[in-house]
N, C-alpha and C positions, 0 to 999 in steps of 0.2 A: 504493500500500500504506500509504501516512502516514496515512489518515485514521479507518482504525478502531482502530489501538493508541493514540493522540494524542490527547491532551486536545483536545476541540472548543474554538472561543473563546467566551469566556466572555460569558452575554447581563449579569451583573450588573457587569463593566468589572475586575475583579480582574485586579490585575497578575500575568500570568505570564513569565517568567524562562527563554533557553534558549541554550544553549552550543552552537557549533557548531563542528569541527574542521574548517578547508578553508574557505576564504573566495573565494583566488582571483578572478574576474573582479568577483564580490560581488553577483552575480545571486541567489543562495538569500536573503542577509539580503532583497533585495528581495519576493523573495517570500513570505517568515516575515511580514514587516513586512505585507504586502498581507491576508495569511490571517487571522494574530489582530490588524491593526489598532493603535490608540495603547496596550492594555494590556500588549503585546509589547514587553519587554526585550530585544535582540538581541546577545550577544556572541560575534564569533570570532575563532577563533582562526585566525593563520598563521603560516610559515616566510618568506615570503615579503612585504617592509616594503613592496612596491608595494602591499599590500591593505589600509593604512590609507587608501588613498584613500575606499576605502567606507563608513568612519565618520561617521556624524551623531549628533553627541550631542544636540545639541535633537529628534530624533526617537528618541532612545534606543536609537542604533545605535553598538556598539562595536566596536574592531577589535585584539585585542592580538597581539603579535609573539612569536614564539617556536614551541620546537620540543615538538610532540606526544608526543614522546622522553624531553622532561623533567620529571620530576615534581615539582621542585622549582616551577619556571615554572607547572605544569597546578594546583598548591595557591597561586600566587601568584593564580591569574587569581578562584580560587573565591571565597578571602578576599576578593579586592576585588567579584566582582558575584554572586556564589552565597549561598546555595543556589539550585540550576534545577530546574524543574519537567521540563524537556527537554533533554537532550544529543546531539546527534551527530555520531558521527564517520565525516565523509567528507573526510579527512586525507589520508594519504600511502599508508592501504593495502596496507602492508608487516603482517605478520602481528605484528614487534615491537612498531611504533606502535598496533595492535590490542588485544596484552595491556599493554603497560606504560598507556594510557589508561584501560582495564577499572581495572586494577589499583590505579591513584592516584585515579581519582574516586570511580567506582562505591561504596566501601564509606565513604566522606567522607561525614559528614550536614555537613559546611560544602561541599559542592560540590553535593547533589542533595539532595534532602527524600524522605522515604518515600513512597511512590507515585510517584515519578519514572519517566520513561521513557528509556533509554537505549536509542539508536538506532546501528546500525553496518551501514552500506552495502557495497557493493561486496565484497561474500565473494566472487564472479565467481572473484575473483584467483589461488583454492586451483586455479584450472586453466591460472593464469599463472607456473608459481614461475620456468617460464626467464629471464623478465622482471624477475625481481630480488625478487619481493612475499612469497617463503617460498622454502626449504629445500626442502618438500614440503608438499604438499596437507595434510596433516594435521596442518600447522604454524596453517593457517587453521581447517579444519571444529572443531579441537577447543576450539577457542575457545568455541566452540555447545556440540559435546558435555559435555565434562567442565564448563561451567554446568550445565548440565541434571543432570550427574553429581552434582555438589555441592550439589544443591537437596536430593537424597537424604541429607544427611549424618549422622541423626540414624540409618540404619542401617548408616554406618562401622565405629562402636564397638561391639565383641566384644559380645555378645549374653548376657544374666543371665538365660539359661534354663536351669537346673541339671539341670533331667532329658534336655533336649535334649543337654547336654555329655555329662550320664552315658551316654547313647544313642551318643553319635558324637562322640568328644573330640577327633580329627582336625579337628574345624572351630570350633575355637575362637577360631582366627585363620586368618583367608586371606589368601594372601602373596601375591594380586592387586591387595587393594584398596590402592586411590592418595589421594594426599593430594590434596583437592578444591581448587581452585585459590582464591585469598585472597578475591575477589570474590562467590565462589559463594553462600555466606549471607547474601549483603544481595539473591539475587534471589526475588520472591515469582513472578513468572509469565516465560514467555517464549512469545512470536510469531514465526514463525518465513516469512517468503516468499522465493520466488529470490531469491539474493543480499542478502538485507536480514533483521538478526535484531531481534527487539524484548525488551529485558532491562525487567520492571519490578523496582522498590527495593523492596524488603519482606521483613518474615520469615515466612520458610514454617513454616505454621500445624502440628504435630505430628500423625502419625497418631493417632487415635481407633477403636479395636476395637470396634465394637458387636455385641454377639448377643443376638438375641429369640428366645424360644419354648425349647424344648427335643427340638424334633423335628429333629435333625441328627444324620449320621456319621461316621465321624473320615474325612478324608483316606486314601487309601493310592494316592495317584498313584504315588509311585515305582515299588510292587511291580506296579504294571498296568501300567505304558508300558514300553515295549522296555526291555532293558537298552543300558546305555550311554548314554541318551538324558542324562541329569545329568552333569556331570563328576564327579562322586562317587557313584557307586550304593551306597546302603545296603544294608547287608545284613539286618538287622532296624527295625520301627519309623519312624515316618513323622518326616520335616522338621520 
């Protein structure tokens, strides 16, 4: 699944930059290194000080220590080899080291550059929580959803359509919508395969209403589809 959201390597030799959460045996830097070759900057990250053995700095392989937990540590490592063009985290897999990484890099322009791709593995896990990795399943999935919710945010805030209030003042505010998670506004796209989500960096572009012509009719779904179908049925007047 890496190879169609991922920057391909590059034929002109531009250095590209990538973080990785979960080192471990130190097989992946091997294979980053193999894929994009000498313009590949390789830093990762581990819990685990046996995985500075896989450090070569004359090949521009790094290995720093520390915990995925800490944000303080996760803005040390950026300062020193960031901004990345790629991050990801195949860490510890626990739904917390999930958000709290999301949370400290992702919106950092010193840890990722716009148009960055942020990579997170193993979502598997939302069907593992006995195992220690969530709470509950939906301690994982919503890590996906509520991004994808927060791409929306521009139709959070209360809505400045005065005839539609006059029409239905009941929905001026809805006591459902949630506060999008901190991360959400820096993602421009998302990819989405088993077990593996692809966040890219960017701001999402605003809706644009266009209408041509003048041969249209107003709406009136509500008054035509079942009642009940809405959680609000109007009683005059379309949405």
């Amino acid at each position: 699944h890496y190879e169609r959201p991922l920057p391909p390597p590059r034929s002109d030799g531009e250095p590209l930059r990538m973080l990785e959460m979960g080192v471990q045996s130190g097989g992946s830097a091997r294979l980053w290194k193999q894929w994009y070759g000498s313009q590949l900057t390789y830093v990762g990250v581990d819990i685990d000080a046996r995985c500075k053995r896989s450090e070569v700095p004359a090949e521009r392989i790094f290995i720093e220590i520390g915990s995925q937990l800490d944000p303080a540590f996760l803005r040390s490592v950026c300062a020193k080899h960031g901004p990345f063009d790629v991050v990801i985290d195949d860490g510890g897999h626990t739904a917390d080291m999930m958000r709290v990484s999301l949370s400290t890099i992702l919106p950092d322009r010193t840890c990722v550059k716009d148009g960055a791709t942020y990579v997170v593995e193993d979502l598997d896990v939302m069907a593992r929580c006995d195992r220690g990795y969530c709470e509950k399943p939906r301690d994982v999935y919503d890590l996906v959803g509520r991004s994808f919710y927060g791409m929306h945010r521009e139709h959070h805030a209360p809505r400045h359509d005065h005839a539609h209030h006059a029409r239905h003042p009941a929905k001026l505010q809805d006591p459902t919508v949630e506060e999008p998670p901190p991360w959400a506004k820096h993602i421009r796209a998302m990819t989405l395969y088993q077990s593996m989500a692809f966040f890219e960096r960017g701001r999402t572009p605003g809706l644009t209403r266009v209408t041509r012509g003048s041969d249209r009719f107003p709406n009136i779904e509500r008054e035509l589809n079942k009642q009940g179908t809405y959680r609000n049925d109007f009683s005059a007047g379309v949405s």
